[in-house]
VEXDREN-2710 file (C-alpha; in Angstrom, 1 decimal):
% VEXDREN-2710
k/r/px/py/pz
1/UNK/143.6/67.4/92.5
2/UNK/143.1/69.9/89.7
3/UNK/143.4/73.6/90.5
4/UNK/139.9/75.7/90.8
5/UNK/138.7/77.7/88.2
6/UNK/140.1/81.5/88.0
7/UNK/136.5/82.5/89.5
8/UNK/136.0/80.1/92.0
9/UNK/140.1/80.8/93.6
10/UNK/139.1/84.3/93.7
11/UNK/135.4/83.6/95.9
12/UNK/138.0/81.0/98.0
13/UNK/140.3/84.0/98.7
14/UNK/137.4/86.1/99.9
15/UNK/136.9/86.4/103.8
16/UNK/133.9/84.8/105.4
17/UNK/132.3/87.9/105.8
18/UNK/132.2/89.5/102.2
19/UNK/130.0/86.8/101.9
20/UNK/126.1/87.2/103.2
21/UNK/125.1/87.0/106.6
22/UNK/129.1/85.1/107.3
23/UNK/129.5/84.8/110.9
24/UNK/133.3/85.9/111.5
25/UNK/135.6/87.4/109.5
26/UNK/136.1/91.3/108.9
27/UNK/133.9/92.8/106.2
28/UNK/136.1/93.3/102.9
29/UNK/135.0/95.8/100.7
30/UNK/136.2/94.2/97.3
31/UNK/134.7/90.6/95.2
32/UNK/131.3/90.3/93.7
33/UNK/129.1/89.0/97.0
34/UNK/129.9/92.8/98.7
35/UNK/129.6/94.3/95.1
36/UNK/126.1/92.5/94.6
37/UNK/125.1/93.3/98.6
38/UNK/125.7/97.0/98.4
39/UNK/123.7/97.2/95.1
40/UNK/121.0/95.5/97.0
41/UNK/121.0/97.6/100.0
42/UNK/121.3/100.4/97.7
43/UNK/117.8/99.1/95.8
44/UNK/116.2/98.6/98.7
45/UNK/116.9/102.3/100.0
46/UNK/115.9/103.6/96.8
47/UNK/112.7/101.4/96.6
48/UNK/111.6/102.6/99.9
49/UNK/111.7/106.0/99.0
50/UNK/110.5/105.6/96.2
51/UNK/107.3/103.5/98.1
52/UNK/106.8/106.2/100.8
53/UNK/107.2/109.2/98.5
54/UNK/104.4/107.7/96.5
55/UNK/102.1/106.7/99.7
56/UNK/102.2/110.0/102.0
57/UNK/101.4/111.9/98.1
58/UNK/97.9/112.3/98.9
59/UNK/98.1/113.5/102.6
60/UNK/100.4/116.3/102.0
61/UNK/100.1/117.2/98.5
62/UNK/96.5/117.0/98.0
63/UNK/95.8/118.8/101.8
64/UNK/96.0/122.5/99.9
65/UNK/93.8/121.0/96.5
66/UNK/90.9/118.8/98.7
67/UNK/88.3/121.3/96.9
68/UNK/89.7/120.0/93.5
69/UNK/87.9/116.5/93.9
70/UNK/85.2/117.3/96.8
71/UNK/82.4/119.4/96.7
72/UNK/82.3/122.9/98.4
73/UNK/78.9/121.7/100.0
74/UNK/80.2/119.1/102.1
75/UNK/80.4/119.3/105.7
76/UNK/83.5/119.6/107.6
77/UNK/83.4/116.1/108.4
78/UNK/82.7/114.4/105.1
79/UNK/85.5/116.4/103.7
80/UNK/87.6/115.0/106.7
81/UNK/86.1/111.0/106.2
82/UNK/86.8/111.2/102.0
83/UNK/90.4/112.6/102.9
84/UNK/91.3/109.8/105.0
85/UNK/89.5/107.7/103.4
86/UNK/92.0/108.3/100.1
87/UNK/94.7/107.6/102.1
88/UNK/93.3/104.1/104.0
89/UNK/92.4/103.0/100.9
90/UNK/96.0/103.2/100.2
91/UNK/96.7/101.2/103.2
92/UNK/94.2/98.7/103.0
93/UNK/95.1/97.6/99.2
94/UNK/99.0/97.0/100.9
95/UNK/98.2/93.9/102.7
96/UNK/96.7/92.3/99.2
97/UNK/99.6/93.3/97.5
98/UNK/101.5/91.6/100.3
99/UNK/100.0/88.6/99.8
100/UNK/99.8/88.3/96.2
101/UNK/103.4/89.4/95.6
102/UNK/104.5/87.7/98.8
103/UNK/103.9/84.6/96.9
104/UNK/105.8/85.4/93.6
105/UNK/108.6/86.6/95.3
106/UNK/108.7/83.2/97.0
107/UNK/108.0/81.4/94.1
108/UNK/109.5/82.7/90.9
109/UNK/112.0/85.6/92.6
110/UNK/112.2/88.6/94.4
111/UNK/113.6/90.5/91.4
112/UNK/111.5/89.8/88.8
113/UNK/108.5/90.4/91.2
114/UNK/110.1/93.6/92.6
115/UNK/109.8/94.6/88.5
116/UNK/106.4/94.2/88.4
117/UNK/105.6/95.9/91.4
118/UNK/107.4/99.3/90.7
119/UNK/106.1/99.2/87.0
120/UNK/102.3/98.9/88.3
121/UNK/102.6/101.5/91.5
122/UNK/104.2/104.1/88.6
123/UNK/101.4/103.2/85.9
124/UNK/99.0/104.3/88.4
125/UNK/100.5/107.3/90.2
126/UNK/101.3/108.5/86.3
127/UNK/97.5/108.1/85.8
128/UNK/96.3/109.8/88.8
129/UNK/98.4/112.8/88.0
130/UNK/95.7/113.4/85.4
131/UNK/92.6/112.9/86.9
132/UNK/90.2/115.0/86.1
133/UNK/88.5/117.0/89.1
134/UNK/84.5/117.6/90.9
135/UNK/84.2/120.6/88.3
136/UNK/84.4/118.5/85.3
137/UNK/83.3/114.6/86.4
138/UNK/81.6/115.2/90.1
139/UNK/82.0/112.8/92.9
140/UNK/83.4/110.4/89.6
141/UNK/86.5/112.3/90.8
142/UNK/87.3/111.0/94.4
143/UNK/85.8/107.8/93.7
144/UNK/88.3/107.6/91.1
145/UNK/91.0/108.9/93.0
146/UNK/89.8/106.6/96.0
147/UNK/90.0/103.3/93.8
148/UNK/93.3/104.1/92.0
149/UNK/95.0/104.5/95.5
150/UNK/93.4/101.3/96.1
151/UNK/95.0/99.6/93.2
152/UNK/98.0/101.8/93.7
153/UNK/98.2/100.4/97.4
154/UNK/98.4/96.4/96.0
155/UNK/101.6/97.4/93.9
156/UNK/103.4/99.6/96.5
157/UNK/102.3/96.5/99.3
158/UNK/103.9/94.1/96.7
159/UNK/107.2/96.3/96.3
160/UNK/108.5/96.5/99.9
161/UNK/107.4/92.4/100.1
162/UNK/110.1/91.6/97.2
163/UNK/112.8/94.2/97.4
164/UNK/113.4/94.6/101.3
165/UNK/113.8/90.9/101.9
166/UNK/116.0/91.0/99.0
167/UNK/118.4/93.8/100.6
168/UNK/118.4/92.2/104.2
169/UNK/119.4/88.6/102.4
170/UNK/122.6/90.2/100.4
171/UNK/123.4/92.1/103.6
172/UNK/126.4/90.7/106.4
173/UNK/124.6/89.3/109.6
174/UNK/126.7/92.0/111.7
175/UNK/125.3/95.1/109.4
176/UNK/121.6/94.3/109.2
177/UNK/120.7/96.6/112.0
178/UNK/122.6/99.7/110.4
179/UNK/121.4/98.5/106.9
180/UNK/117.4/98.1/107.7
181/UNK/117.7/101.3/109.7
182/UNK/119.3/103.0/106.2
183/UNK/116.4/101.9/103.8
184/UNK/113.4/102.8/106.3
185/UNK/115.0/106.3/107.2
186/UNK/114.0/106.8/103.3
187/UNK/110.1/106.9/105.0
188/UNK/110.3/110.0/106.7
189/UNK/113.0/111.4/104.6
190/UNK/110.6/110.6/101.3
191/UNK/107.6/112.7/103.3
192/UNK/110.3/115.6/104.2
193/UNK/110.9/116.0/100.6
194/UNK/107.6/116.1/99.6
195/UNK/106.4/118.8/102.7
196/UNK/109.9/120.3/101.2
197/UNK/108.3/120.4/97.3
198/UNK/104.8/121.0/98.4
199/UNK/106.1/124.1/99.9
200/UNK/108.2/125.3/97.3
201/UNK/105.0/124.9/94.9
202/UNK/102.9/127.0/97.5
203/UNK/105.4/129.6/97.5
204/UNK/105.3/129.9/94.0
205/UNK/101.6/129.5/93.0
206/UNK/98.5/130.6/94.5
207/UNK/96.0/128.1/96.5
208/UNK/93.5/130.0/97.6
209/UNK/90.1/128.8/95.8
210/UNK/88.9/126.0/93.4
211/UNK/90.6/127.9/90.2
212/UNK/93.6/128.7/91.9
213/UNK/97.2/127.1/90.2
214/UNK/97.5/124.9/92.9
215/UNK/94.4/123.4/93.0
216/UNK/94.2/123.2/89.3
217/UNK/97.3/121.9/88.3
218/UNK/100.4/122.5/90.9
219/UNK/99.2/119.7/92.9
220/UNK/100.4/117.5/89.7
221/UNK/103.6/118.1/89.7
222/UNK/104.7/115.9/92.8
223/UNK/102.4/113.1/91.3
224/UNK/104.2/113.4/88.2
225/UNK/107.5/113.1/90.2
226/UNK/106.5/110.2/91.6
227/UNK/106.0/108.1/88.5
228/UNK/109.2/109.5/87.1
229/UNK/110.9/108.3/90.1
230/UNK/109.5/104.9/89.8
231/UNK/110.6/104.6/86.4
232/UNK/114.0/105.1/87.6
233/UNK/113.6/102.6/90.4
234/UNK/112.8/100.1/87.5
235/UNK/115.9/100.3/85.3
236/UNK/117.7/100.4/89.0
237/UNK/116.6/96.7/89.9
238/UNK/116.8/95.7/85.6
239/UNK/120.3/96.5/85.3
240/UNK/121.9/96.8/88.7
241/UNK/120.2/94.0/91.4
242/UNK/121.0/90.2/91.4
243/UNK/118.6/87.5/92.9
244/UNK/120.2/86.3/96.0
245/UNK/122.1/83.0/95.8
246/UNK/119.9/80.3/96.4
247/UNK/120.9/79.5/99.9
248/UNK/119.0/82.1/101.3
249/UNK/115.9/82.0/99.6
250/UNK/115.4/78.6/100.5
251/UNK/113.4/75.9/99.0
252/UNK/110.6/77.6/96.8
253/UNK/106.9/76.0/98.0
254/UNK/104.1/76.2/96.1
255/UNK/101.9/78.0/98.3
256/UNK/103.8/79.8/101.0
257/UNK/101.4/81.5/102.5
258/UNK/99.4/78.7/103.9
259/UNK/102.8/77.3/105.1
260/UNK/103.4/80.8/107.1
261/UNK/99.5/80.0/108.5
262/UNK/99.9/76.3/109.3
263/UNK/104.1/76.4/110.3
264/UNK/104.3/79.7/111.7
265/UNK/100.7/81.4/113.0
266/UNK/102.7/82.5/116.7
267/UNK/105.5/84.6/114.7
268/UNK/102.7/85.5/112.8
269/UNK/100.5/86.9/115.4
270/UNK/103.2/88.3/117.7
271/UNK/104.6/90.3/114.4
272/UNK/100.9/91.6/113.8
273/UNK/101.1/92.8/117.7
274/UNK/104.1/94.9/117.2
275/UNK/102.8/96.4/113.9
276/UNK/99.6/97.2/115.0
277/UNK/100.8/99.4/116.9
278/UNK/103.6/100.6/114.4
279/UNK/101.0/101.5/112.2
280/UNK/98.7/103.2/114.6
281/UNK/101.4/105.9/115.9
282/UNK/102.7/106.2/112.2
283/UNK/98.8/107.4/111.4
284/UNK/98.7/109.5/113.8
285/UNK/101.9/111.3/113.2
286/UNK/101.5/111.2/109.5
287/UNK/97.6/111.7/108.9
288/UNK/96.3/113.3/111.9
289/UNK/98.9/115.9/112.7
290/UNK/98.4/117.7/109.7
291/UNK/95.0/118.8/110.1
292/UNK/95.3/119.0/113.8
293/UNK/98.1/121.4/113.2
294/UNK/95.9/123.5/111.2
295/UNK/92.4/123.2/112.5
296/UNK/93.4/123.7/116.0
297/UNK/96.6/125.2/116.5
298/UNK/95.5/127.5/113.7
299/UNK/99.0/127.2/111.4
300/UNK/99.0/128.3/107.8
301/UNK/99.1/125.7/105.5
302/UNK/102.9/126.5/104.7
303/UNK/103.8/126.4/108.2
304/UNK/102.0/123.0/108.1
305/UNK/104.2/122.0/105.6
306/UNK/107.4/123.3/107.2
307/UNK/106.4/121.6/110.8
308/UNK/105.8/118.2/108.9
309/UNK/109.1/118.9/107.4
310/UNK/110.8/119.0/110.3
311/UNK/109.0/116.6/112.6
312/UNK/109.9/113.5/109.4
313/UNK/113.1/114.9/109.0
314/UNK/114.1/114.2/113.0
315/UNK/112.6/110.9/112.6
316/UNK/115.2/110.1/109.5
317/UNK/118.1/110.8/111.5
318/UNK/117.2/109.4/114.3
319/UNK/116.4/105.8/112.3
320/UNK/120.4/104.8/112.0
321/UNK/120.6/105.4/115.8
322/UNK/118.0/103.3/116.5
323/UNK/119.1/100.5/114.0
324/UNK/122.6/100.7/115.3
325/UNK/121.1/100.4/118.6
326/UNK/119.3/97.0/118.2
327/UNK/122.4/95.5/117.0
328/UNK/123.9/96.0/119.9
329/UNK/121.1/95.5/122.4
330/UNK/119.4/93.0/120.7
331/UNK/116.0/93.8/118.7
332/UNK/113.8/92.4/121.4
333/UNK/115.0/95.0/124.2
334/UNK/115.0/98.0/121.6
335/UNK/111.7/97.1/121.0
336/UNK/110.6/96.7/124.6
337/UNK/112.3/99.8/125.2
338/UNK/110.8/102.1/122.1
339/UNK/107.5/101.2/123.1
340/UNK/107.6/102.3/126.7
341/UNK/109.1/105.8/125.2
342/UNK/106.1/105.7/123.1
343/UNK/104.0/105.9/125.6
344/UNK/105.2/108.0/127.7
345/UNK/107.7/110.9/125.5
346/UNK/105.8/110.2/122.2
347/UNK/102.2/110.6/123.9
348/UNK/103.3/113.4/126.4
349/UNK/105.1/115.6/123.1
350/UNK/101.8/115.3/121.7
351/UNK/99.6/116.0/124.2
352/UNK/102.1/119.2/125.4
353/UNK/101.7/120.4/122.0
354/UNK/98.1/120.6/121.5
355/UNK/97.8/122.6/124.9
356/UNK/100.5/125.1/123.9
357/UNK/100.0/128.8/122.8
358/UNK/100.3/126.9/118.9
359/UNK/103.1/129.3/117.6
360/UNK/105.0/128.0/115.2
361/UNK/108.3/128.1/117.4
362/UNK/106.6/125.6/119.9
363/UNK/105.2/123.2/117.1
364/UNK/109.0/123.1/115.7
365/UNK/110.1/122.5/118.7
366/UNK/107.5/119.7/120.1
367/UNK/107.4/118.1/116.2
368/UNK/111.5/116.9/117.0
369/UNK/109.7/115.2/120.2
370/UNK/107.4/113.4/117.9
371/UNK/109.1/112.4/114.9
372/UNK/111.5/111.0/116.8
373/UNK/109.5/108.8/119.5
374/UNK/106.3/108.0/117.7
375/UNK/107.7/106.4/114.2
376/UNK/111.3/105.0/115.3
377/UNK/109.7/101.6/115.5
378/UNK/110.7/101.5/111.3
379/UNK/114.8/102.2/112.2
380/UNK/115.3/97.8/112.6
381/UNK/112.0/97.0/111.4
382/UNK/113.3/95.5/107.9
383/UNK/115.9/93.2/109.6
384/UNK/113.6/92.2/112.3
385/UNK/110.9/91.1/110.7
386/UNK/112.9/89.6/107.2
387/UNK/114.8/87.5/111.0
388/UNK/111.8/86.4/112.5
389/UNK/110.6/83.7/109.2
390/UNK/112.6/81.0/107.5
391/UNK/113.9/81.4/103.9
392/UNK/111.3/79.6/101.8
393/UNK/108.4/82.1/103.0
394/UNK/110.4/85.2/103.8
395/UNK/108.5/87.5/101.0
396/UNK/105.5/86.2/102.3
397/UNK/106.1/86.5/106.3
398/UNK/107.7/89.9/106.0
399/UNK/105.0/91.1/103.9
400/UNK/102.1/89.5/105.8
401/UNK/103.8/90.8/108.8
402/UNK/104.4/94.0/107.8
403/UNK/101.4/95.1/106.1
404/UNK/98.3/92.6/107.4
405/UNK/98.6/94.8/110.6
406/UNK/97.8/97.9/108.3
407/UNK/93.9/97.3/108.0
408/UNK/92.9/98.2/112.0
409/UNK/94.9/101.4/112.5
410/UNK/93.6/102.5/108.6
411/UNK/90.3/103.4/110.2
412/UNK/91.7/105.6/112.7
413/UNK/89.1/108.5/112.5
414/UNK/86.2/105.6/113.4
415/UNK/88.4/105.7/116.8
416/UNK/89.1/109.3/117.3
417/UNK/85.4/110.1/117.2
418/UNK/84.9/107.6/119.9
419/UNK/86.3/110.1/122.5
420/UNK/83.8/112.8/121.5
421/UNK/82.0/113.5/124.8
422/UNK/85.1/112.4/126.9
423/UNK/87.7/114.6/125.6
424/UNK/88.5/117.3/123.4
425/UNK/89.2/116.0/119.6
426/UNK/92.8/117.3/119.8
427/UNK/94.0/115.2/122.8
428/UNK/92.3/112.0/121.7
429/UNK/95.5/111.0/119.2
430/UNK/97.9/111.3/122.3
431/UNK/95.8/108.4/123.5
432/UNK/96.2/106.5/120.5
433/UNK/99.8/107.1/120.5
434/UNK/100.2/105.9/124.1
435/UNK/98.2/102.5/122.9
436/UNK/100.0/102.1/119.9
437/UNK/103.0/102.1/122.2
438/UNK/101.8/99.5/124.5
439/UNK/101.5/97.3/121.4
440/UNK/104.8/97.9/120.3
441/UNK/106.2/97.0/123.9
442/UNK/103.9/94.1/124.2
443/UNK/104.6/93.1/120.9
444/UNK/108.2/93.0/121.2
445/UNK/108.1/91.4/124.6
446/UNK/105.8/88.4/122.8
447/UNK/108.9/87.9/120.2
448/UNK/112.1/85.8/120.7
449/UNK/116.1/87.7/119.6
450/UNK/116.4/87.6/116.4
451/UNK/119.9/89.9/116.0
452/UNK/122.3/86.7/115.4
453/UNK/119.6/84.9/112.9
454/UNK/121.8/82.7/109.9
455/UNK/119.0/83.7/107.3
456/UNK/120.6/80.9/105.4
457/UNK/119.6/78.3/108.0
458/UNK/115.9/77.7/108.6
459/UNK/117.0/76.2/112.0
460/UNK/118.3/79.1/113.5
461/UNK/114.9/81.0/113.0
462/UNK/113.3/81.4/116.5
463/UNK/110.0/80.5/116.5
464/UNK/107.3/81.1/119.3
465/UNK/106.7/78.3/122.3
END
């Protein structure tokens, strides 16, 4: 028998486990598979970031400039409804993308697709950095801003479909946990830096009325951050990230995301469970505590800033744990488990905070609370949900999944004014917190263990009786 070739002796001299998802073997750190799999872990972290510093833009950077692209006449609440309504928009264009780019990722590739993606999402954040505002166009200006968040939404929906999948395919069986936990922890970490920036920008320019340097132009500059960000993400995946090898992709269908309704609508429906109620704590941590924060507790808008800072950047450290944590518990008890500590630690923080004397002190102290046990579903989210569909459709199931769930908790003022007349307006999100952790236990009781997965072998993929 003839000798191997130079480059196939050195992948036969690699352990099992520098190799993707391997099932024995220690982890070497040296040969192209690890080389390839850190890049793409590295991507994935990166694009994440890069996804949720774009996404929470608008709720934290435009909260000081809202008289920029609304009338002063408006009401209270229409200013309240047009402000969330700039962010759902956001939310609901996610699923589309999903779908859309779900499809090419299957299809064609997740890293060409993953180029597409980040070069549309920083086209359009580039663009809405120059709108023009209500002074100059009228309510042209947050129908405008409305639609390109819309738009915006597809790309940034199509992004996290191609590049996490990507990440959790390159990535050994035995680190997926730490891995997914590394490139979500880039959520609240990307909203800490902008309540970080925002802050800074405060400090140095004025934001008190419509011709103010905030309003005018500060409010820009994070925008503009954004699409330079995304720019770099690009030449990232271009030069740096490899498709994964063929084996765990699987075979490419033509339309994968009728085989992920007709195969697989059980996984499906149990994954949109446990998102729904993802989703519907992350609003309310993300969306509503802002303005409950100011309008009720009565904090300036920097100390606003500084208690979102704090309350995202607990969640980001508390991500690994929680990652770490499923890999040795299993995924279906840490989800079990989070939920219940929804309901009862994330909810009660809440609540506790809304009835205290609102000092700044207290918020600090309560925001750890709720960063922590309202959001922590993300920490294994990427590797459990890239686990729980087969190779052929994983773009697709993990973007489905992941974002179809979006659309129900977008409209989460429609349910907060349902409790007017029952309850004051500041205790209703406790009660969607509490909910939204019943879904996550529920959901995650519904779902099989997915920790030991071969993402290579479609057989291994637990499906739903």
């Amino acid at each position: 028998m003839s000798p191997l070739p130079p480059a196939e002796q050195q992948s036969a001299a690699l352990d099992d486990d520098a190799r993707p998802n391997a099932p024995h073997g220690p982890n070497t750190p040296h040969g192209p598979d690890t080389a390839k799999a850190r890049a793409a872990v590295r991507g994935g972290a990166f694009a994440y970031f890069v996804d949720q510093f774009d996404i929470y833009l608008p709720i934290v950077v435009l909260a000081p400039a809202t008289d920029y692209f609304q009338s002063a006449h408006l009401s209270a609440s229409t200013t309240a409804l047009l402000a969330s309504l700039v962010f759902a928009s956001t939310l609901i264009g996610r699923p589309l993308g999903a779908i859309i780019f779900g499809h090419f990722a299957d299809t064609v590739g997740r890293k060409r697709t993953t180029l597409v993606a980040v070069g549309g999402f920083g086209i359009i954040t580039l663009i809405t950095a120059c709108l023009p505002g209500h002074e100059t166009i009228g309510t042209w200006s947050v129908g405008l801003l409305i639609a390109l968040r819309f738009i915006d939404g597809i790309f940034l929906g199509g992004e996290y479909t191609t590049a996490v999948p990507l990440a959790m395919e390159w990535s050994p069986r035995h680190k997926r946990g730490l891995n997914a936990s590394l490139i979500t922890a880039t959520s609240p970490a990307a909203y800490a830096m902008i309540a970080a920036l925002t802050l800074l920008l405060l400090q140095a320019l004025p934001s008190a009325g419509l011709h103010s340097a905030y309003v005018q132009w500060g409010w820009r500059i994070p925008f503009l951050a954004g699409a330079l960000l995304a720019a770099l993400l690009f030449r990232y995946y271009l030069t740096q990230v490899h498709e994964p090898p063929p084996e765990y992709t699987g075979a490419r269908h033509k339309l994968p995301l009728a085989r992920l309704l007709v195969r697989y609508p059980k996984s499906l429906a149990q994954v949109f469970v446990l998102m729904t109620g993802t989703w519907l704590a992350t609003n309310m941590e993300a969306a509503v505590t802002p303005g409950q924060l100011k309008e009720h507790l009565l904090l300036s808008s920097k100390q606003v800033t500084l208690t979102m800072l704090v309350i995202n950047a607990s969640a980001a450290l508390s991500y690994p744990l929680f990652g770490l944590l499923s890999q040795r518990i299993g995924r279906r008890r840490f989800y079990i488990g989070y939920g219940l500590s929804v309901m009862v630690i994330g909810a009660g923080s809440y609540a506790l905070l809304m009835v205290s004397d609102g000092g700044l002190g207290t918020a600090l102290g309560w925001g750890v609370m709720i960063g922590v046990f309202t959001v922590g579903t993300f920490g294994p989210i990427a590797a459990y949900l890239t686990e729980r569909f087969p190779a052929s459709i994983r773009s697709t199931g993990y973007g489905v999944g992941y974002s179809l769930a979006l659309i129900a908790p977008a409209f989460y003022q429609f349910y907060l004014r349902q409790f007017d007349g029952f309850m004051p307006s500041h205790l209703a999100p406790a009660v969607l917190i509490a909910l939204a952790g019943a879904l996550i236990a529920f959901g995650g009781f519904l779902g099989p263990e997915t920790r030991d997965v071969d993402m290579a072998d479609d057989s291994t993929i637990p499906k739903l009786a």
